[in-house]
C-alpha positions as CSV (number, residue, x, y, z in Angstrom):
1,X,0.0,0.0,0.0
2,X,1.4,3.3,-0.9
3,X,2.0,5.6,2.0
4,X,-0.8,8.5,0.5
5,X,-3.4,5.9,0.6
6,X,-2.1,4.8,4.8
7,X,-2.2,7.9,5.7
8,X,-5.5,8.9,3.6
9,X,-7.3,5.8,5.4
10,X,-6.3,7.2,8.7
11,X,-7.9,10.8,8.6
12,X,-11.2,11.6,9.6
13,X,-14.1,11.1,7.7
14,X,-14.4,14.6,6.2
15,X,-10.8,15.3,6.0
16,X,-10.4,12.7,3.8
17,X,-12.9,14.3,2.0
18,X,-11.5,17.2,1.7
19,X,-8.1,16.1,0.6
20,X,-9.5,13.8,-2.4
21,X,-12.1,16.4,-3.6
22,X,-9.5,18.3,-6.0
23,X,-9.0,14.7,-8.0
24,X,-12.8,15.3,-9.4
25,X,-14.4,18.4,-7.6
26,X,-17.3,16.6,-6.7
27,X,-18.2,16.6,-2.9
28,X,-20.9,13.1,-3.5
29,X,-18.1,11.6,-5.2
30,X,-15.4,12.8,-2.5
31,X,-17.6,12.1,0.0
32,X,-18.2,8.3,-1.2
33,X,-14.8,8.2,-1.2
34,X,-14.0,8.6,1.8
35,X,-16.7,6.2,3.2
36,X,-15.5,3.5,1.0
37,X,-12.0,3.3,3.3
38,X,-10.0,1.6,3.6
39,X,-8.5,1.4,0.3
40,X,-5.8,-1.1,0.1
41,X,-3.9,-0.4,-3.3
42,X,-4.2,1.8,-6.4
43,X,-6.6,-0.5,-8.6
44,X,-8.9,-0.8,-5.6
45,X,-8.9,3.2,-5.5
46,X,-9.5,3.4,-9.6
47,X,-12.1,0.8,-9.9
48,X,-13.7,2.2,-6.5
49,X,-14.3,5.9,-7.9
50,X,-14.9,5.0,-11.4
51,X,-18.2,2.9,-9.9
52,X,-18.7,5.8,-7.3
53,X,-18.7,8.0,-10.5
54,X,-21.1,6.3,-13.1
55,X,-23.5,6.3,-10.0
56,X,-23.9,9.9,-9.4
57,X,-26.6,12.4,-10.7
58,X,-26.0,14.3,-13.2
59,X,-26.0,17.1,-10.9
60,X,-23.0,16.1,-9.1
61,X,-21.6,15.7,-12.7
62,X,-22.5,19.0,-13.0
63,X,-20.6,20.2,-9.9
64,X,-17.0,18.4,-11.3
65,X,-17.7,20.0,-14.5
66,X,-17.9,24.1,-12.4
67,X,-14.7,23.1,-10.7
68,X,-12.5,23.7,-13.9
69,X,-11.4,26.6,-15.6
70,X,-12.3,26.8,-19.5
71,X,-10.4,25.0,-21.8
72,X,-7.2,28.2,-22.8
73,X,-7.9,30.5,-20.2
74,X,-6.2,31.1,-17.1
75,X,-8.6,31.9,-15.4
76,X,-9.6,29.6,-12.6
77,X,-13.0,29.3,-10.5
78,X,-12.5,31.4,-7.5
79,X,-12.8,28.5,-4.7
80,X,-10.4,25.5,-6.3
81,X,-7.6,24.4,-4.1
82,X,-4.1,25.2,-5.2
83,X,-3.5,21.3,-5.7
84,X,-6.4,21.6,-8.4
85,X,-4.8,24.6,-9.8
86,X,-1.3,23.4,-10.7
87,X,-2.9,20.3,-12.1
88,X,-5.5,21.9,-14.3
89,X,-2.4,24.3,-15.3
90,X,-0.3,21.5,-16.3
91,X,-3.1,19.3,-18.1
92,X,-4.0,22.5,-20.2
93,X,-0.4,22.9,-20.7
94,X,-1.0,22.5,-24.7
95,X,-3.8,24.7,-25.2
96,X,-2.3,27.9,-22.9
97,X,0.8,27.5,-25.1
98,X,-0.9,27.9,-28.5
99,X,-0.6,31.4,-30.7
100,X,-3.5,33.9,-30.4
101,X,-5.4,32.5,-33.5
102,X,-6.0,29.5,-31.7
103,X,-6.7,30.6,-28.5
104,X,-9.6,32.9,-30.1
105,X,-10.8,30.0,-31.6
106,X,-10.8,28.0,-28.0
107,X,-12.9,30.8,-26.8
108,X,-14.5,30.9,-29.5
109,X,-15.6,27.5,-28.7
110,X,-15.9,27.6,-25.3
111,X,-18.7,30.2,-26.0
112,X,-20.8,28.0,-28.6
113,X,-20.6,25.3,-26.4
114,X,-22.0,27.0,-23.3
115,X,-24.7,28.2,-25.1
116,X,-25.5,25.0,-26.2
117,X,-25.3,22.8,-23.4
118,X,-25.2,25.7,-20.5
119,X,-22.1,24.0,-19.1
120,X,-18.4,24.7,-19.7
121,X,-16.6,22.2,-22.3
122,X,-14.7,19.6,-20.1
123,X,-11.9,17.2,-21.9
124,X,-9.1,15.3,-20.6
125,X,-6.7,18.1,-22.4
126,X,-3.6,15.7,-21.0
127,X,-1.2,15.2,-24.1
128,X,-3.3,17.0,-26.6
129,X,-2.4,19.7,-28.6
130,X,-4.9,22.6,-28.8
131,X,-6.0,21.7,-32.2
132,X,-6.9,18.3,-31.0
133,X,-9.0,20.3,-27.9
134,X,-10.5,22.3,-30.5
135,X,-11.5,19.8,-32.6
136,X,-12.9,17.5,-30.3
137,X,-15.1,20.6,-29.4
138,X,-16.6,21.3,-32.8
139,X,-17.0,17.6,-33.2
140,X,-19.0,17.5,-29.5
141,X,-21.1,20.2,-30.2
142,X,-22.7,18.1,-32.7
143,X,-24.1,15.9,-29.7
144,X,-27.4,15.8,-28.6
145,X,-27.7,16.7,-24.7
146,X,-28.3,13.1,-23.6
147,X,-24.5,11.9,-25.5
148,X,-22.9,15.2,-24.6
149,X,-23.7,14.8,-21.0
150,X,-22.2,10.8,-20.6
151,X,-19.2,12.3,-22.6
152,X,-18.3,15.5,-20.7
153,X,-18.7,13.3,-17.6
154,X,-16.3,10.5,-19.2
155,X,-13.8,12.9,-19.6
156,X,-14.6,13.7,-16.4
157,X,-14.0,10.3,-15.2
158,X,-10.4,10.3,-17.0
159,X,-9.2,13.4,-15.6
160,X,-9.8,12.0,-12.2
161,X,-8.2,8.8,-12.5
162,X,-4.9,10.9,-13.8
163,X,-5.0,13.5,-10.9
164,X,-6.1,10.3,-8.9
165,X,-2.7,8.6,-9.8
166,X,-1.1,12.3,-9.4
167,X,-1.8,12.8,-5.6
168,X,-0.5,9.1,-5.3
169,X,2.4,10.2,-6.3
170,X,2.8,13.0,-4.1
């Protein structure tokens, strides 16, 4: 067992909360989390908050989805943890790096899809370039609601199995 998850399995119910919340941004799904200790080894922890995941309402989706910042921008929701920040920094890495034609077009983007769905656009921006993230948007907003909604929350579910393996690592 990894020395994160000893320690993790030790704190108090809502501390342990509160530390794994920044991996989604979901307080159901942190909260399940921490109920479902002790966690003896990193598949255990994957498999354990992909299931607690797929089982949530869509308004807890909802509530992982306002914890990000939009896809090229800096800016970052007022009440995210500074873990959360330098991992959404680093995972948007790609897109905040592109020239100023591209990050209009991001924006761009971002805007068509919020009208759409009334939602910011969430991806798993890890290893993308920005015209990969700006493609997959024009492709997604395409979707229907119902589709768009299981695939904002898959991607979702990806980033927090990578910042999952991240705070691991820590």
């Amino acid at each position: 067992m990894s020395g994160v998850l000893s320690r993790w399995n030790l704190l108090r119910t809502e501390e342990a909360a509160k530390e794994i919340l920044p991996c989604c941004g979901s307080r159901a799904w942190a909260n399940s989390m921490a109920f479902s200790r002790p966690v003896e080894d990193v598949a255990t922890l994957l498999a354990t908050s992909d299931r607690i995941w797929r089982d949530l309402s869509a308004a807890d989706w909802l509530e992982a989805f306002q914890s990000h910042p939009r896809i090229g921008e800096t800016e970052r929701p007022r009440e995210s943890a500074a873990r959360f920040l330098s991992w959404s920094a680093e995972e948007q890495s790609h897109a905040a790096e592109s020239d100023d034609s591209l990050k209009q077009a991001l924006a761009q983007g971002n805007r068509e899809y919020e009208q759409r769905f009334h939602r910011i656009f969430i991806i798993c921006a890890t290893g993308k370039s920005a015209d990969e993230i700006l493609a997959n948007l024009r492709h997604r907003l395409n979707n229907d609601e119902a589709t768009e909604l299981r695939e904002a929350a898959e991607q979702q579910r990806q980033i927090a199995e990578m910042r999952l393996r991240k705070w691991l690592a820590e």
